[in-house]
C-alpha positions in Angstrom: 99.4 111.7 120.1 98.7 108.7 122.5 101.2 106.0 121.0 99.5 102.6 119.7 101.1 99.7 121.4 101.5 97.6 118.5 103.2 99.7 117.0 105.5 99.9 119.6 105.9 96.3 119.2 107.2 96.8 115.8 111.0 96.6 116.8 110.3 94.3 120.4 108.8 91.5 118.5 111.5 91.6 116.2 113.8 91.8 118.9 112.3 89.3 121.1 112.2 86.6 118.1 115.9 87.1 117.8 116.4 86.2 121.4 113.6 83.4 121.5 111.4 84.6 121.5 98.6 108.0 122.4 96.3 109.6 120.8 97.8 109.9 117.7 97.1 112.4 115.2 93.6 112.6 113.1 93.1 115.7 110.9 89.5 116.2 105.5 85.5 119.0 101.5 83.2 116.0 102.7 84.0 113.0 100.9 81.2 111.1 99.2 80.0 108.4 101.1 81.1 104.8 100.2 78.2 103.2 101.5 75.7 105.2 100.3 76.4 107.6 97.3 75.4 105.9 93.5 78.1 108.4 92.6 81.5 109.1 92.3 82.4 113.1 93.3 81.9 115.2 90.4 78.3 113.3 89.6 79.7 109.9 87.6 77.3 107.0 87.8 79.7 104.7 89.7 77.9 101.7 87.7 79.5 103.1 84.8 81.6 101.1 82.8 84.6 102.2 80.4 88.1 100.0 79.6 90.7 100.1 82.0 93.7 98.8 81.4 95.5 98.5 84.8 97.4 95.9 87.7 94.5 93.7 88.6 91.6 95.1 86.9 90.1 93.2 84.4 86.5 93.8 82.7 84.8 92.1 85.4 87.0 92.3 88.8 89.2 94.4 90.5 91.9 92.7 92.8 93.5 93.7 95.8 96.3 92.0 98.4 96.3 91.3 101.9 99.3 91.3 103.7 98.9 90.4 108.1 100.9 89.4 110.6 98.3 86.3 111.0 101.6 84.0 112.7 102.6 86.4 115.5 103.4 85.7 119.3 100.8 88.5 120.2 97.4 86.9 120.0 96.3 89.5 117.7 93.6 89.3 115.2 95.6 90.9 112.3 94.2 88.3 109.3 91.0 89.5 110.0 91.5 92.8 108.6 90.5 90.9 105.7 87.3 90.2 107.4 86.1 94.0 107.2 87.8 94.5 103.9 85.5 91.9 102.6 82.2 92.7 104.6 82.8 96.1 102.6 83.1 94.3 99.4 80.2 92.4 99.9 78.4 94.9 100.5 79.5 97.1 97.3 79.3 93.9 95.2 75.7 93.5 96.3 74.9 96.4 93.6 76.9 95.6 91.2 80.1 96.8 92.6 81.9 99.9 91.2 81.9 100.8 87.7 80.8 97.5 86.2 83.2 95.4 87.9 83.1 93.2 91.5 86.1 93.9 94.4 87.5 90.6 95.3 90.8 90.0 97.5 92.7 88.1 95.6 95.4 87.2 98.1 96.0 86.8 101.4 99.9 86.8 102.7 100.9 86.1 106.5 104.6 88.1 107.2 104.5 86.3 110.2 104.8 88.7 112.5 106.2 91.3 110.3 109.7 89.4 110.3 108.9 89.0 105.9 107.2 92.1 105.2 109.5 93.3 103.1 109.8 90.0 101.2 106.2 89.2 100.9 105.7 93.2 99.5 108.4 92.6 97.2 106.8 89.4 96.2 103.3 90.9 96.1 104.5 93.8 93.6 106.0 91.1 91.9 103.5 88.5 91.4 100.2 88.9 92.8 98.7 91.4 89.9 97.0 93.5 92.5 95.4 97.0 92.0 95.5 98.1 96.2 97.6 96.6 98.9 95.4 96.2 102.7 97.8 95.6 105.4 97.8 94.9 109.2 101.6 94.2 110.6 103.6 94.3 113.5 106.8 95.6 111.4 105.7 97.4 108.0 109.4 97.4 106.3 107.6 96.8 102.5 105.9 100.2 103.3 109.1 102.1 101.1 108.7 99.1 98.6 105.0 99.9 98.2 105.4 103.7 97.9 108.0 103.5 95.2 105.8 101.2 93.6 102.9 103.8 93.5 100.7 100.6 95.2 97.8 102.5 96.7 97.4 101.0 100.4 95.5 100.6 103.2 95.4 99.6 106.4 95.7 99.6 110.3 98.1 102.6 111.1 100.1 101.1 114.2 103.0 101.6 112.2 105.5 104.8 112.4 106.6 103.8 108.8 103.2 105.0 107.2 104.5 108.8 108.0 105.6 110.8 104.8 103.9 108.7 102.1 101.9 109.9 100.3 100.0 106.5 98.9 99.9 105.3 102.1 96.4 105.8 103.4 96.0 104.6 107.8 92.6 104.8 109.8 94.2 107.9 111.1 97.4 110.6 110.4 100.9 109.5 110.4 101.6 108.4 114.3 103.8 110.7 116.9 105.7 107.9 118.0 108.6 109.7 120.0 109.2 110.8 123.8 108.4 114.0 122.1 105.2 113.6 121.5 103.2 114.4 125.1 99.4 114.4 124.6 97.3 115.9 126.6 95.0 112.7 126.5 95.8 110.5 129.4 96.8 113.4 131.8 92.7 114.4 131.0 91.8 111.0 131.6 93.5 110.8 134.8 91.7 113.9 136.0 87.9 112.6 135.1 89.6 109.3 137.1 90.6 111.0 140.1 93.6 109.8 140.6 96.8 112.1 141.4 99.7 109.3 141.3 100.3 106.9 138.3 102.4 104.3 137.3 104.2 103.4 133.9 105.7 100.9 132.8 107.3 100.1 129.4 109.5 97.4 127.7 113.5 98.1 128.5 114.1 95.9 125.0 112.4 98.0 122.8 113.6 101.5 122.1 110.0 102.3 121.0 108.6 101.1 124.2 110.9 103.1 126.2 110.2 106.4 124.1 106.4 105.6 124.4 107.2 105.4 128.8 109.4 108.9 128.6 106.5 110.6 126.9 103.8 109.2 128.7 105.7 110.2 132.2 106.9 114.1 130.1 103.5 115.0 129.1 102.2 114.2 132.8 105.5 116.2 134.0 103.5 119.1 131.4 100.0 119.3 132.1 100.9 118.5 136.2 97.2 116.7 137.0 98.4 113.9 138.9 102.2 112.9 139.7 104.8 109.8 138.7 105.0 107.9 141.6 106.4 105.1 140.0 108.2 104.3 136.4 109.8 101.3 135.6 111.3 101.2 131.7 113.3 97.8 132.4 110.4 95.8 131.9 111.5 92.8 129.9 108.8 91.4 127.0 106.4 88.4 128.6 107.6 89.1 131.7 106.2 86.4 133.9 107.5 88.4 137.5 106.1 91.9 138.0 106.1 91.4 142.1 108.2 94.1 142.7 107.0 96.4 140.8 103.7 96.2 142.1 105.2 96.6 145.6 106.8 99.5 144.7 104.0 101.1 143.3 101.8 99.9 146.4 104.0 101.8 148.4 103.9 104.7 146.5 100.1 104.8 146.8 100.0 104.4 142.9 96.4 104.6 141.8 96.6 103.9 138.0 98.6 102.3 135.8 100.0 103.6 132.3 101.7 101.1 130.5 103.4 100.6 126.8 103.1 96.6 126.9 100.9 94.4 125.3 97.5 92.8 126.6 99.0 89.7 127.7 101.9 91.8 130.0 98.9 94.1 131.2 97.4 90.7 132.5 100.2 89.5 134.4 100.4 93.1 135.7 96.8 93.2 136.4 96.9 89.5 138.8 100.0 90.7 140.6 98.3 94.2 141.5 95.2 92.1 142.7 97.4 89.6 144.6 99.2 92.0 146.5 95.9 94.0 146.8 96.5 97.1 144.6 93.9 98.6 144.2 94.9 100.6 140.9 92.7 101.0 137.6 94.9 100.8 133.9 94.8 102.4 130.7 94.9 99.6 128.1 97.1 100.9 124.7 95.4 97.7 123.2 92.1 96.9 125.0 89.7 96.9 122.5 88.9 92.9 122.7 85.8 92.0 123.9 86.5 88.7 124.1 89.4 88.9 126.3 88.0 91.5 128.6 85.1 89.4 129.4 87.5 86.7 129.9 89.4 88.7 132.9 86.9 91.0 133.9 87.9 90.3 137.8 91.2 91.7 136.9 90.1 94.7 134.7 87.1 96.2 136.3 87.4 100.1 136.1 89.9 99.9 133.6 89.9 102.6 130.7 90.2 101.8 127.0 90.6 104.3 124.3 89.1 103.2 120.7 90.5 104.4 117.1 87.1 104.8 116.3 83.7 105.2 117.1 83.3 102.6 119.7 80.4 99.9 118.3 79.2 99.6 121.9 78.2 103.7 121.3 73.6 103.9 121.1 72.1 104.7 119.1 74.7 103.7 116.5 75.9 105.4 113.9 74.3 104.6 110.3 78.2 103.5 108.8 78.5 101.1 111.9 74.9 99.2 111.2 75.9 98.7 107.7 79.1 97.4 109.3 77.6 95.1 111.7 75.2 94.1 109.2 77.6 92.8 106.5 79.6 91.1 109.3 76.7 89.0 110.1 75.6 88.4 106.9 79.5 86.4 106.5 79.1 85.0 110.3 82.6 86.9 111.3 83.6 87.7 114.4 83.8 91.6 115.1 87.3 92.4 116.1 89.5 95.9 116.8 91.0 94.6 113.2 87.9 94.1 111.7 86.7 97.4 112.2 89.8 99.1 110.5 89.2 96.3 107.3 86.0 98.7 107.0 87.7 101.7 107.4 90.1 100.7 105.0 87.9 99.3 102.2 85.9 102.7 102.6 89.2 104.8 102.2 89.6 102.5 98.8 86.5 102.9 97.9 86.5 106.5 98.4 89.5 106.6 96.2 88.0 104.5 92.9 85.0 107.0 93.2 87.4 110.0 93.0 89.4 108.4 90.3 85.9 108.2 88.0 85.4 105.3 85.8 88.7 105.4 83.5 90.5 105.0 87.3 94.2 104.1 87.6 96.3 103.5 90.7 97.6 107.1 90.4 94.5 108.4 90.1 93.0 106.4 93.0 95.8 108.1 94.8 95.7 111.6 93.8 92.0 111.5 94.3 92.3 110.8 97.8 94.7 113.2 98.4 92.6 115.9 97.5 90.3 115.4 101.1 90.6 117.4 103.6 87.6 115.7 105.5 87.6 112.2 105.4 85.6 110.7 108.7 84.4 107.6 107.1 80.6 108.3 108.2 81.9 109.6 111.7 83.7 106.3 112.7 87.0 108.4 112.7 88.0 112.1 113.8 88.5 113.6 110.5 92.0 113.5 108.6 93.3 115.9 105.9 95.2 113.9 103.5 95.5 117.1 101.6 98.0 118.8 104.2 99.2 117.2 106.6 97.5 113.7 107.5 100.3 112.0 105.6 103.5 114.1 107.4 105.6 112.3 110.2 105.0 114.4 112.8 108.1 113.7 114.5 110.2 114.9 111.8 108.0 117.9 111.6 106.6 119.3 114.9 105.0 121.7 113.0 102.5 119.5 111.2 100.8 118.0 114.4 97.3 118.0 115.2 97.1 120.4 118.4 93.8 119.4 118.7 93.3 115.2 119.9 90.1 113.5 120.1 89.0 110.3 121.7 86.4 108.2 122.3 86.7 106.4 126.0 85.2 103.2 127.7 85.1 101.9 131.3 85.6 98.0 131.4 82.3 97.2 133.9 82.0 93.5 134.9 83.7 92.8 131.8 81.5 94.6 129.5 82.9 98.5 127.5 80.7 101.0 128.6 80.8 104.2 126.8 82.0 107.6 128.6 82.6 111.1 129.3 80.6 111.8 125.9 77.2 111.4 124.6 76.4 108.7 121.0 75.1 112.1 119.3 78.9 113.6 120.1 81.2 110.7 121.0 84.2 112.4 120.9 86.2 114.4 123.8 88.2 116.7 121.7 91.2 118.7 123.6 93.2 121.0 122.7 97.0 120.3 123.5 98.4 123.7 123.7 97.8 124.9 127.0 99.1 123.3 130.2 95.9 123.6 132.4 94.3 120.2 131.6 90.0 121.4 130.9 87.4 119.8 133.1 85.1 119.8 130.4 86.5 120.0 126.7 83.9 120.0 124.0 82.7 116.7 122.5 82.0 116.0 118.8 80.7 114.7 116.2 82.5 113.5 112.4 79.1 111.9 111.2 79.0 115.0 108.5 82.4 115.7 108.3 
């Protein structure tokens, strides 16, 4: 139930514009595989060829969208979903595709920074003549537009709006985004840390960011392993001053940081806490970026990041990740957090035109994939059940949350991710969120087979 920063973001970058500028959920009869079964679920060559008449098929192709928040004041790589999307493609249309008939991505929109979601959906439905919608945005206020629609859809669940829709399919369940929602993750994580006092610190101009703060500090207030010392909700977005804060929490004998801000905020935090000679490790919401770890490794160096997937940097790797790698080479992209869920996602659309068989539709892409209760994508992600509950908000129903959350951890060494607390044959700690005694050692698993 650990809250995704971006999504937090959602409603502060909208805010922030206007001025100027946990683990979540994963609950799936084992899918077939996209990247390796000839054929579709009940035995259907997928090479099999029949007339469809349907939004952006034709007798040779079959067209999809991509809508990102590519313009955003973030630095985020959210175009690049399109990079994974593709990889997957290329890979499918290296066999002939899927029932006599390449995937292409027909086009790409930039929402810029979610600000024209809605408008670019609308527009999309309109216009574009696509069969599947992949998105990746800061503010997802087409997702309504593209559930009416019946658009099947994909993407990078950071978004609370992906919650009670039913063709809306994320790289994990609908998100607990609420002070509600108190995971049992980062109290555990503290514990293997060490550390009895943290910090957080969220965003005072985003509701979302303040909810995300109150939970963190409630579900540490729950399972009692270590103790606020400091909490600071006032933060205001690219805060360039976090001085007193950092004293405060120096004087509190804080010894690491939770925070519901972006990379770029955890930086300035990160400098100030090594200026003033804080000596305090973080828990990065958004970490996952090679790039700009190595970049400030001085400032991040025992640091803790928490993947939505199998981390790459996991060895021996699983089977789904090499033919992920591979395909990204073979186009010269760059891998990214983003990048990743473009795999995830083509998979999960995949998945669905193999369930549909070869007269397919966009309802039965849809139904098809609403039928798994197992869907792991090769064992990159803890399995969800889109059959029960992976679709229900589980802020609006309590009673549909996962009580069990795994997660995959790195420590940030000399600017490098090191995998953790698990083993590559099991690379998930999986903990069950229904007692208040935080385990020393919860089981670790597997998804590879579902």
């Amino acid at each position: 139930m650990r809250l995704r920063m971006l999504a937090i973001l959602t409603v502060l970058v909208v805010t922030a514009t206007a001025c100027g500028n946990s683990k979540s959920q994963t609950a799936t009869t084992t899918a077939p595989k996209g990247s390796t079964s000839q054929t579709t679920g009940n035995g259907t060559d997928i090479h099999k060829f029949l007339p469809v008449t349907a939004k952006g098929v034709t007798d040779k192709q079959i067209s999809v969208d991509v809508i990102a928040s590519k313009t955003n004041p973030l630095h985020g790589h959210y175009a690049e979903i399109a990079d994974g999307v593709q990889a997957y493609f290329n890979m499918m249309n290296s066999t002939g595709g899927i029932y006599g008939r390449k995937l292409v991505i027909g086009k790409q929109r930039d929402d810029v920074i979610g600000l024209q979601n809605l408008t670019q959906v609308q527009q999309a439905l309109a216009t574009d003549n696509a069969f599947a919608t992949f998105v990746a945005t800061l503010q997802f206020s087409g997702a309504q537009a593209l559930q009416n629609a019946g658009q099947p859809t994909f993407g990078w669940n950071i978004n609370s709006e992906y919650g009670d829709k039913n063709a809306l399919f994320g790289n994990e369940s609908a998100l607990c985004n609420g002070a509600s929602c108190t995971g049992i993750t980062g109290s555990w994580l503290a514990k293997k840390a060490g550390v009895t006092k943290v910090g957080v610190l969220a965003y005072g101009v985003s509701q979302s960011s303040i909810d995300c703060g109150k939970g963190t500090v409630n579900a540490f207030n729950k399972y009692k392993v270590a103790s606020v010392a400091f909490h600071d909700f006032s933060i205001g977005f690219a805060q360039a001053d976090l001085s007193a804060q950092v004293a405060q929490m120096k004087q509190k004998g804080v010894q690491m940081v939770f925070t519901c801000m972006d990379s770029d905020e955890t930086l300035v935090l990160s400098k100030e806490m090594k200026r003033q000679g804080l000596n305090a490790i973080q828990e990065l919401p958004n970490g996952y970026d090679r790039a700009f770890v190595k970049a400030n490794a001085a400032y991040y160096e025992g640091s803790y990041v928490i993947p939505q997937f199998t981390a790459l940097e996991w060895k021996p790797q699983l089977p789904e990740i090499k033919l992920f790698e591979k395909w990204m080479a073979a186009e010269h992209k760059t891998e990214y957090e983003i990048t990743v869920i473009g795999w995830i996602a083509a998979y999960q659309f995949v998945l669905g035109l193999k369930l549909a068989g070869p007269s397919f539709s966009q309802a039965k892409v849809i139904a098809g994939l609403n039928t798994q209760t197992d869907v792991t994508v090769g064992g990159m992600i803890p399995k969800i059940d889109w059959a029960t509950n992976g679709h229900i908000d589980p802020v609006k129903h309590p009673e549909s949350r996962n009580p069990i959350e795994c997660s995959n951890f790195l420590k940030i060494e000399n600017g490098t991710f090191v995998p953790v607390f698990a083993t590559a044959a099991k690379p998930f700690v999986c903990i069950d969120n229904r007692t208040t005694t935080v385990p020393e050692n919860p089981p670790t698993q597997s998804f590879e087979n579902g």
